[in-house]
Backbone as CSV, one residue per row, in Angstrom:
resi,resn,N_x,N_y,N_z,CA_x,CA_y,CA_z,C_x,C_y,C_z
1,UNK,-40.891,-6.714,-3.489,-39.808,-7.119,-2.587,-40.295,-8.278,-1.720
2,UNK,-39.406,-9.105,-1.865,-40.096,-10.446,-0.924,-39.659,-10.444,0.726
3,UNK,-40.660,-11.640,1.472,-40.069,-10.958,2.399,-39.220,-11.125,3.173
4,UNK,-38.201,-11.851,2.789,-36.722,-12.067,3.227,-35.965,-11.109,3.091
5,UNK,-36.717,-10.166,2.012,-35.539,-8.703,1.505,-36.139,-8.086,2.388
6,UNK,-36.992,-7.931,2.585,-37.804,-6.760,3.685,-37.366,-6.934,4.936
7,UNK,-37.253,-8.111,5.200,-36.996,-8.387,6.656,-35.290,-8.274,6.866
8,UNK,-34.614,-8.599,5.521,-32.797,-7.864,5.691,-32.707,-6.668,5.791
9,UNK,-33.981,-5.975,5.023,-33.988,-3.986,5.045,-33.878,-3.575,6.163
10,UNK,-35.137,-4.084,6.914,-35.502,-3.492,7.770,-35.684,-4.035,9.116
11,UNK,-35.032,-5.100,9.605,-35.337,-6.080,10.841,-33.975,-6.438,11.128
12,UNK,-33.209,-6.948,10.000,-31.747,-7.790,10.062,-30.755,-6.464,10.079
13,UNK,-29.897,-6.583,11.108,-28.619,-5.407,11.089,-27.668,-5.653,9.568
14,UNK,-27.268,-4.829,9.333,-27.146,-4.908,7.986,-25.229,-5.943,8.067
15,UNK,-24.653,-6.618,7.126,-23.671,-6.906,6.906,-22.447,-6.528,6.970
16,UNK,-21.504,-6.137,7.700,-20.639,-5.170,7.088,-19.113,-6.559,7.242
17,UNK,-18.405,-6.027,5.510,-17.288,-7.059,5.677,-16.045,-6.212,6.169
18,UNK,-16.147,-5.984,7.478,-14.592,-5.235,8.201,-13.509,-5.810,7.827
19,UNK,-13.309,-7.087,7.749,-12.402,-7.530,7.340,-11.624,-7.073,5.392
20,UNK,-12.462,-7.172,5.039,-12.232,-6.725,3.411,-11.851,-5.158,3.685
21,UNK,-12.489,-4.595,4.243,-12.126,-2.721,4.170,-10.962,-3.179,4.820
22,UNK,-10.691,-3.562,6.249,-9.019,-3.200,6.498,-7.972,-3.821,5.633
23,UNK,-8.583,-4.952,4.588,-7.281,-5.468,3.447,-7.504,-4.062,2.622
24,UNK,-8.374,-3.314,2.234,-8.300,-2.411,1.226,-7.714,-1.231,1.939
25,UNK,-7.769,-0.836,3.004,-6.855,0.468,3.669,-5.303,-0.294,3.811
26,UNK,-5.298,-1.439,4.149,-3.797,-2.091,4.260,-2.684,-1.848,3.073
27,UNK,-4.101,-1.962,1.552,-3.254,-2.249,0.258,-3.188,-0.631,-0.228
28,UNK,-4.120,0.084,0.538,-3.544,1.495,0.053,-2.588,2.316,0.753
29,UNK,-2.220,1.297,2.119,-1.208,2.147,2.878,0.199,1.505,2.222
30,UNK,-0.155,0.239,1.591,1.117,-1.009,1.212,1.609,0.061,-0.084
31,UNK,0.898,0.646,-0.745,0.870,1.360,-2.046,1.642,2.662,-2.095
32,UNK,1.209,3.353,-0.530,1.648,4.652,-0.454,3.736,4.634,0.024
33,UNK,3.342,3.145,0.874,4.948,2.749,1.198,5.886,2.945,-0.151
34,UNK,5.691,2.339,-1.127,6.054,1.523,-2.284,6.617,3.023,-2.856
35,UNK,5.325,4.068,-2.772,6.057,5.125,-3.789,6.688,5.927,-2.931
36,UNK,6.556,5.604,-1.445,8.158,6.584,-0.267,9.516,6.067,-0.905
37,UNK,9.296,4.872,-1.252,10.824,4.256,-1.295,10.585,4.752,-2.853
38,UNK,10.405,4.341,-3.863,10.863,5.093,-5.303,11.105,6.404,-5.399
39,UNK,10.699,7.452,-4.167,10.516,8.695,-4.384,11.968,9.357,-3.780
40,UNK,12.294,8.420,-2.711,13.262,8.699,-1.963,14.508,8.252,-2.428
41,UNK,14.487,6.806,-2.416,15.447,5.672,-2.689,16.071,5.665,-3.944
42,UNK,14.798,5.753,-4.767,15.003,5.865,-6.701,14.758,7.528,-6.940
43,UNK,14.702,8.282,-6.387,14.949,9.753,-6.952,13.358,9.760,-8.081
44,UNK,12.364,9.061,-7.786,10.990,9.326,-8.631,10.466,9.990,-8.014
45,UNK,10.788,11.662,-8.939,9.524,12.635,-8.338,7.940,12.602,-8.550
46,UNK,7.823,11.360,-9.446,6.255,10.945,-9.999,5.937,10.278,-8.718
47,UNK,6.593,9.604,-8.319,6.253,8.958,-7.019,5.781,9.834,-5.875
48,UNK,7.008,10.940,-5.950,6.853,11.688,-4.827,5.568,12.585,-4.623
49,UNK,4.747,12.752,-5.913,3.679,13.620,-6.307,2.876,12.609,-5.482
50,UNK,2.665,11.203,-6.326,1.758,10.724,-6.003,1.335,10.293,-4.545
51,UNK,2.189,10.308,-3.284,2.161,10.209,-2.256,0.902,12.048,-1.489
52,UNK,0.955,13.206,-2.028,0.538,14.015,-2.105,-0.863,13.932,-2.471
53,UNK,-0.827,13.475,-3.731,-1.675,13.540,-4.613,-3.354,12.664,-4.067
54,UNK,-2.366,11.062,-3.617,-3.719,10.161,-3.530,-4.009,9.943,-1.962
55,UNK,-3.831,11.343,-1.646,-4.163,11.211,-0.160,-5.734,11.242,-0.293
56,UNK,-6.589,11.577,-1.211,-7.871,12.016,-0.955,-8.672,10.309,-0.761
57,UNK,-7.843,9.729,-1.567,-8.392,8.273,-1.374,-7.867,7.473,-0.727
58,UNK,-6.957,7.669,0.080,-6.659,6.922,1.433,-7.640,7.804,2.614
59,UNK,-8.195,8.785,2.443,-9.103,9.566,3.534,-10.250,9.042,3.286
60,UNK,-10.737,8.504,1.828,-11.867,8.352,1.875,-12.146,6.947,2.384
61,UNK,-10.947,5.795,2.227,-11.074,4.786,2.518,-11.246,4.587,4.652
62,UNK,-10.873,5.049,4.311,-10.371,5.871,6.181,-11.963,6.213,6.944
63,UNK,-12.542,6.845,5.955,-13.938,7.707,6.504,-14.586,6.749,6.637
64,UNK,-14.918,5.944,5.524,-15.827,5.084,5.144,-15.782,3.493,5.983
65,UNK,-14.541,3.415,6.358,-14.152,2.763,7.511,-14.746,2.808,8.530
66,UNK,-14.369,4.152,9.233,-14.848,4.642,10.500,-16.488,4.418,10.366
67,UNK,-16.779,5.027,9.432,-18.671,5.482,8.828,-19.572,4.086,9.600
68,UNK,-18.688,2.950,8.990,-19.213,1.687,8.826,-19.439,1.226,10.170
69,UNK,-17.961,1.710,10.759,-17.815,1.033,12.268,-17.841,1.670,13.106
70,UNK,-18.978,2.998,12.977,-19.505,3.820,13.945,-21.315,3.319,13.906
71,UNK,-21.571,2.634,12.376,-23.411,2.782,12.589,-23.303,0.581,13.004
72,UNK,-22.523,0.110,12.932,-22.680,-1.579,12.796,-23.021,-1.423,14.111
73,UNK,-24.199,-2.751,13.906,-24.614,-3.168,15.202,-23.680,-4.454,15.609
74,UNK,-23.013,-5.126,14.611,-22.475,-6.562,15.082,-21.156,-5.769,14.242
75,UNK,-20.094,-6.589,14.901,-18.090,-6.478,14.416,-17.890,-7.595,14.867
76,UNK,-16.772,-8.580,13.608,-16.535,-10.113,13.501,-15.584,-9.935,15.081
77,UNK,-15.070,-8.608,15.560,-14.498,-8.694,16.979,-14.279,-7.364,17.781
78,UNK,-13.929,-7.030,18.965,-14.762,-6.007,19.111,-14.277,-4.705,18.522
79,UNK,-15.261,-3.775,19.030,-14.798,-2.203,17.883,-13.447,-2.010,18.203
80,UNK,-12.982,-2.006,19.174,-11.636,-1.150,19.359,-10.278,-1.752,18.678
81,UNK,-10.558,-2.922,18.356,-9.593,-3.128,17.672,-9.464,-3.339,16.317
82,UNK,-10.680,-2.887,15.986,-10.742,-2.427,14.002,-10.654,-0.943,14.397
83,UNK,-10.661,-0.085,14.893,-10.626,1.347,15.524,-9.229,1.163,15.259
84,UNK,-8.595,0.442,15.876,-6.921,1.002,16.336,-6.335,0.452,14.842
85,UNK,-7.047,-0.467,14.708,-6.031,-0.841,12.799,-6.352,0.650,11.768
86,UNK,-7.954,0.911,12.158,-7.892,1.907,10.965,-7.007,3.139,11.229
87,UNK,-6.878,3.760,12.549,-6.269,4.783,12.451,-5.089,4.799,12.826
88,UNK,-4.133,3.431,12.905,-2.729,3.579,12.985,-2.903,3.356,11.392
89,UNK,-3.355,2.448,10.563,-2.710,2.796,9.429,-3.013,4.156,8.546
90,UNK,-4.070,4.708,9.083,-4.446,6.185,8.682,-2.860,7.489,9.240
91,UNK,-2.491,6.837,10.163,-1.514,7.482,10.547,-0.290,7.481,10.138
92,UNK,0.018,5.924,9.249,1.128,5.346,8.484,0.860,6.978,6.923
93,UNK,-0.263,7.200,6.466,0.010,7.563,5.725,-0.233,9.317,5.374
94,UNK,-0.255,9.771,6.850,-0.113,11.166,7.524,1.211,11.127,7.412
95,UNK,1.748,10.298,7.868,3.773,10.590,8.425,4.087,10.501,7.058
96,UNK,3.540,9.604,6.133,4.144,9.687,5.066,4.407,10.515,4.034
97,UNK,3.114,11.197,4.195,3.088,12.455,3.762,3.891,13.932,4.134
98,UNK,3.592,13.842,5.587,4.504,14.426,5.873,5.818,14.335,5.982
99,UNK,6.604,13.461,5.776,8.133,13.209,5.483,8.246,13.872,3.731
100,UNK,7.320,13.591,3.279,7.544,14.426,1.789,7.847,15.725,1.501
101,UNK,6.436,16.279,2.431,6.264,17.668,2.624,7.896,18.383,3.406
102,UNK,7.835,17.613,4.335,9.265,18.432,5.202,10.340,17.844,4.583
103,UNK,10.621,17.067,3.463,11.711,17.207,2.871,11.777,18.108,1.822
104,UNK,10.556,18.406,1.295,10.526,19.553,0.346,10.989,20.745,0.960
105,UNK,10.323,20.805,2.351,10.238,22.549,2.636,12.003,22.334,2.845
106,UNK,12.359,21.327,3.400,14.024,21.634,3.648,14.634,21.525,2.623
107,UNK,14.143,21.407,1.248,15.193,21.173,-0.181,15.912,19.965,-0.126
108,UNK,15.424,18.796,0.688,16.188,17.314,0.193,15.621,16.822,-0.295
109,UNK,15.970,16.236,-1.432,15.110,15.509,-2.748,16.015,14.086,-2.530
110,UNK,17.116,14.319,-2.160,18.096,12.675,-2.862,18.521,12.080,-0.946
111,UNK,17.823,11.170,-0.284,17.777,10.155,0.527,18.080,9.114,0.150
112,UNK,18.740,9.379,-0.645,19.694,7.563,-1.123,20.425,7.072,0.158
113,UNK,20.783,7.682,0.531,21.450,7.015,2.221,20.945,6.258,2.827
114,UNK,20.098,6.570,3.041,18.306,5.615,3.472,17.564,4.806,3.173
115,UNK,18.612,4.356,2.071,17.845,3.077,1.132,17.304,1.932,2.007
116,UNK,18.053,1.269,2.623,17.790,0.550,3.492,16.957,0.514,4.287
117,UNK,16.358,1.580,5.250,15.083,1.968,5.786,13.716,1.996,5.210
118,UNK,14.419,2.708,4.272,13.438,2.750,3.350,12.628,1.418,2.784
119,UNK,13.248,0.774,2.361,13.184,-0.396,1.522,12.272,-1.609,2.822
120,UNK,12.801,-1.683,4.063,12.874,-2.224,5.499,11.024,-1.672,5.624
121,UNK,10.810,-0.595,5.515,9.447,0.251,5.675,8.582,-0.940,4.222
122,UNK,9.117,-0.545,3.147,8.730,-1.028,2.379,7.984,-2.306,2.378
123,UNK,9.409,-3.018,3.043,8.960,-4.574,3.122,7.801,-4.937,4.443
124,UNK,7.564,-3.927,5.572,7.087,-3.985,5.990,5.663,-3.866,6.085
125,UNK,5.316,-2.862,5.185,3.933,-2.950,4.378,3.489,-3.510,3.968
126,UNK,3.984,-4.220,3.026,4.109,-5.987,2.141,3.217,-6.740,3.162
127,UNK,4.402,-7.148,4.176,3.824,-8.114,5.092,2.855,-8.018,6.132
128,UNK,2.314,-6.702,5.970,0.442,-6.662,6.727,-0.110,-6.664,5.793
129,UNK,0.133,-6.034,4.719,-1.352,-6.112,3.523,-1.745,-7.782,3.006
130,UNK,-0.451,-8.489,3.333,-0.282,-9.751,3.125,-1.742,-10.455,4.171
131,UNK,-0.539,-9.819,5.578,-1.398,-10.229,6.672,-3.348,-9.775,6.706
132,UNK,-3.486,-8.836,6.751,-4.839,-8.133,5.971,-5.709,-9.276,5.340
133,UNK,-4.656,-9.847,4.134,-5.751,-10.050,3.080,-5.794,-11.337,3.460
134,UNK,-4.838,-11.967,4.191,-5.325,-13.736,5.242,-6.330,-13.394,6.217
135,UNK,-6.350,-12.502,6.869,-7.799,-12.463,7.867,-8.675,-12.310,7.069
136,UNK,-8.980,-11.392,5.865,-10.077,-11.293,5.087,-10.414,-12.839,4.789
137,UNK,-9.392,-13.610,3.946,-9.957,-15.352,3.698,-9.720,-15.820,5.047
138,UNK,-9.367,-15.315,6.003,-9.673,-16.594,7.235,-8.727,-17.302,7.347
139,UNK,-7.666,-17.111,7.207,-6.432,-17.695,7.222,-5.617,-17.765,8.188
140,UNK,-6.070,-18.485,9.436,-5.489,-18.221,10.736,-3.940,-17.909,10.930
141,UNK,-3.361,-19.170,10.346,-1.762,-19.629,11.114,-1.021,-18.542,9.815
142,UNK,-1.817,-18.291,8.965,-0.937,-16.889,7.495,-0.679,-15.435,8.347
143,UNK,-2.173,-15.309,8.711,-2.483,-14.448,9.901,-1.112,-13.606,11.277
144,UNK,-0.933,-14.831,11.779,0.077,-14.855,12.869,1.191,-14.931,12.505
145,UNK,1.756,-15.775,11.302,3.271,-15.207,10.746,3.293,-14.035,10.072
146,UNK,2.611,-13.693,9.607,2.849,-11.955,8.783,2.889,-11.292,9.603
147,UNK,1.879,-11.314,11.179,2.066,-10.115,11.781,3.274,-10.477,12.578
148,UNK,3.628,-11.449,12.810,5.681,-11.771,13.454,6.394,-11.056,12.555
149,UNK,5.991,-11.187,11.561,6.929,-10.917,10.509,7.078,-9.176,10.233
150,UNK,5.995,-8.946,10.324,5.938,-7.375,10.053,6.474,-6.531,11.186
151,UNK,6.178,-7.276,12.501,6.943,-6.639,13.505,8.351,-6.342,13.780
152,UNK,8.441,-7.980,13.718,10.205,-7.896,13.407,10.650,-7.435,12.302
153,UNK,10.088,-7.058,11.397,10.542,-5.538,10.429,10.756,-4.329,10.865
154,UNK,9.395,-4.339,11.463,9.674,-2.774,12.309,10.517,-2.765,13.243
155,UNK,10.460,-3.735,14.271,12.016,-3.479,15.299,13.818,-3.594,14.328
156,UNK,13.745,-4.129,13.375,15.124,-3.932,11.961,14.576,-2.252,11.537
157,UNK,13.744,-2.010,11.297,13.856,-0.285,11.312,14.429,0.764,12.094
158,UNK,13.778,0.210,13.860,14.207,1.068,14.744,15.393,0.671,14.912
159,UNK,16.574,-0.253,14.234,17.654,-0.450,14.451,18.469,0.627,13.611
160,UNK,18.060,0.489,12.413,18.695,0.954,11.166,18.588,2.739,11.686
161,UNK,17.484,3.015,12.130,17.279,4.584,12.490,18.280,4.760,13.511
162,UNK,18.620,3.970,14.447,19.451,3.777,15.588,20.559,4.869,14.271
163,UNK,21.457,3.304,13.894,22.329,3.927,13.322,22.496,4.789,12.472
164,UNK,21.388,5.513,11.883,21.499,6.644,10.910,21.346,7.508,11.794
165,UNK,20.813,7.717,13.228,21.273,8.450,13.620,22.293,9.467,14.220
166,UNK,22.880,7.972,14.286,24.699,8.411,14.856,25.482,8.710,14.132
167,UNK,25.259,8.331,12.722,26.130,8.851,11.336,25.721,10.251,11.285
168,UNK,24.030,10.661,11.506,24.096,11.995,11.723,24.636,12.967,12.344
169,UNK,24.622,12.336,13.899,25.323,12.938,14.950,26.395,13.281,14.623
170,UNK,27.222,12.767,14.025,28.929,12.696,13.448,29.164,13.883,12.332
171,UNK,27.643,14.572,11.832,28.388,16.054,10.728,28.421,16.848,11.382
172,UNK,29.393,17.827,10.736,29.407,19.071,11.251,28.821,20.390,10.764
173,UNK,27.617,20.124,9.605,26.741,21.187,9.868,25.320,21.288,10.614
174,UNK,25.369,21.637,11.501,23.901,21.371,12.239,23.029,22.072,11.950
175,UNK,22.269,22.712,10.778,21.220,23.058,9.953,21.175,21.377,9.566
176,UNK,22.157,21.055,8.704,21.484,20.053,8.100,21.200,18.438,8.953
177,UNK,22.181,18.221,10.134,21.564,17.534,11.180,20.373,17.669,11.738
178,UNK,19.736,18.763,11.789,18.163,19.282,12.287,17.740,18.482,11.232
179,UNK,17.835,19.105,10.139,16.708,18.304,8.950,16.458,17.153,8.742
180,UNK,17.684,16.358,8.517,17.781,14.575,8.795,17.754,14.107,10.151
181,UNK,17.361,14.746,11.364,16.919,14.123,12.376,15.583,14.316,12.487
182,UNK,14.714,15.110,11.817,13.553,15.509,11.812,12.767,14.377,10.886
183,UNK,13.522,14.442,9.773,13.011,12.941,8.378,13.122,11.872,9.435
184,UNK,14.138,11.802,9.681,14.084,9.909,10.831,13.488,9.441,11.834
185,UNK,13.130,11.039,12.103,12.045,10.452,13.150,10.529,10.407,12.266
186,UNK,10.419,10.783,11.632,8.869,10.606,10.769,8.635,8.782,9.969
187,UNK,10.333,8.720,9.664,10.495,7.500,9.636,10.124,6.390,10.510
188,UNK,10.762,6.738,12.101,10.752,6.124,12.728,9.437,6.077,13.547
189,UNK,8.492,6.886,13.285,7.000,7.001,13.869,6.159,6.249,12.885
190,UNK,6.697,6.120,11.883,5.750,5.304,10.141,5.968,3.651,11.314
191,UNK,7.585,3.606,10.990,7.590,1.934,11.603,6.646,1.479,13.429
192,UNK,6.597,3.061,14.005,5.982,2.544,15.232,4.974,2.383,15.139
193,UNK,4.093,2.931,14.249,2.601,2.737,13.535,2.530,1.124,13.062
194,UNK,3.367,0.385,12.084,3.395,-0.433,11.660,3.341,-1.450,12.831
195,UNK,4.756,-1.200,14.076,4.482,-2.421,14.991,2.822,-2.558,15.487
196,UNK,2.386,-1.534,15.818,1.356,-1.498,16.557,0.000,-2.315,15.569
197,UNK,0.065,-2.074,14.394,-0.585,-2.491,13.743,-0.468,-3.959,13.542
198,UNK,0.623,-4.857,13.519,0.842,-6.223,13.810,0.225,-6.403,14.810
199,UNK,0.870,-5.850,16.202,0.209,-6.179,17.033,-1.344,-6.399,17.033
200,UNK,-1.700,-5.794,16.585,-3.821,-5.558,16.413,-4.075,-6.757,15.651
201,UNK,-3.877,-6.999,14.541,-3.552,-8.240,13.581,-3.644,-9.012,14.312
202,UNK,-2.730,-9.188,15.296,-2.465,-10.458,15.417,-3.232,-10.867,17.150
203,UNK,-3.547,-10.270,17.768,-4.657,-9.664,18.359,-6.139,-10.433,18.352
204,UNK,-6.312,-9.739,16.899,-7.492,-10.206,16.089,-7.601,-11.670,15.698
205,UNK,-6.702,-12.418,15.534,-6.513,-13.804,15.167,-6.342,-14.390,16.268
206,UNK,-5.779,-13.784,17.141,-6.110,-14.803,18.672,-7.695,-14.888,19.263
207,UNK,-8.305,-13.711,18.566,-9.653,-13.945,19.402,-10.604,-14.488,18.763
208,UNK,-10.115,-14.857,17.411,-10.929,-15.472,16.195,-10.480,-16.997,16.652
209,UNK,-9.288,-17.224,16.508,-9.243,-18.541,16.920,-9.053,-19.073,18.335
């Protein structure tokens, strides 16, 4: 071992690319969006599995995150705000899960009503993993429009929930008003995760540049 390697082993704090792990938790939260809306929107119960299913590797991406940015001696900016990206989007895909789960336990399979939200969530994922993978290349001014962009997605969510709520308000069985006010708000906690996560984004690019 020569001793430039010796001296990276054991002298030099080791490398870590934070930036690349939060594009890879971004593209697995962008992933988990994608199959809410086919599962919901398009009636794909393959989808709906798989939201269940590949939670073990959105946890692991999650751990290994944290792992990294609990032993680094140097972060391209400071900890708390790779902290708050990893575990709001760790949290994007808790709610998501759980909107599955509690539509199962209540027996609603068909949220076609919701397309729109849905789809709105959708697109909103898009445009951080987007955003994500411009801070990874360094892409300042890509940076700052995706996370505008993703925000003002999420505030068109909390609109759309607005009004699905009042269409709810308007039936007259209230078993099933409980249940679809319970889904919209899991909805509507996915998109408050998302603003917050622009926000950090974009955060991060102000202190870079």
């Amino acid at each position: 071992m020569s001793f430039i390697q010796l001296l990276k082993k054991y002298i030099l704090p080791e490398e870590i690319d934070f930036f690349k792990e939060l594009q890879e938790q971004s593209e697995a939260t962008r992933k988990a969006t994608h199959d809410l809306y086919r599962c919901f929107a398009s009636g794909d119960q393959q989808a709906c599995a798989a939201i269940l299913n590949n939670e073990n590797q959105a946890t692991v991406l999650k751990n290994r995150n944290m792992g990294d940015l609990s032993r680094a001696f140097i972060t391209p900016v400071d900890r708390e705000a790779i902290f708050r990206v990893i575990t709001h989007l760790d949290w994007v895909l808790i709610s998501i899960k759980h909107l599955v789960m509690e539509s199962t336990a209540y027996g609603i399979t068909d949220l076609k009503e919701y397309k729109k939200i849905m789809r709105q969530l959708r697109d909103c994922a898009d445009l951080l993993a987007q955003g994500f993978a411009a801070l990874h290349h360094n892409e300042m001014e890509v940076i700052c429009n995706k996370a505008e962009e993703a925000r003002t997605m999420a505030h068109l969510v909390t609109e759309t929930y607005v009004q699905a709520m009042s269409l709810v308000a308007e039936g007259n069985d209230i078993h099933l008003m409980f249940k679809h006010k319970e889904l919209l708000s899991q909805i509507k906690s996915i998109a408050k995760r998302f603003h917050v996560t622009a926000n950090t984004l974009q955060d991060i690019s102000m202190k870079l540049g």
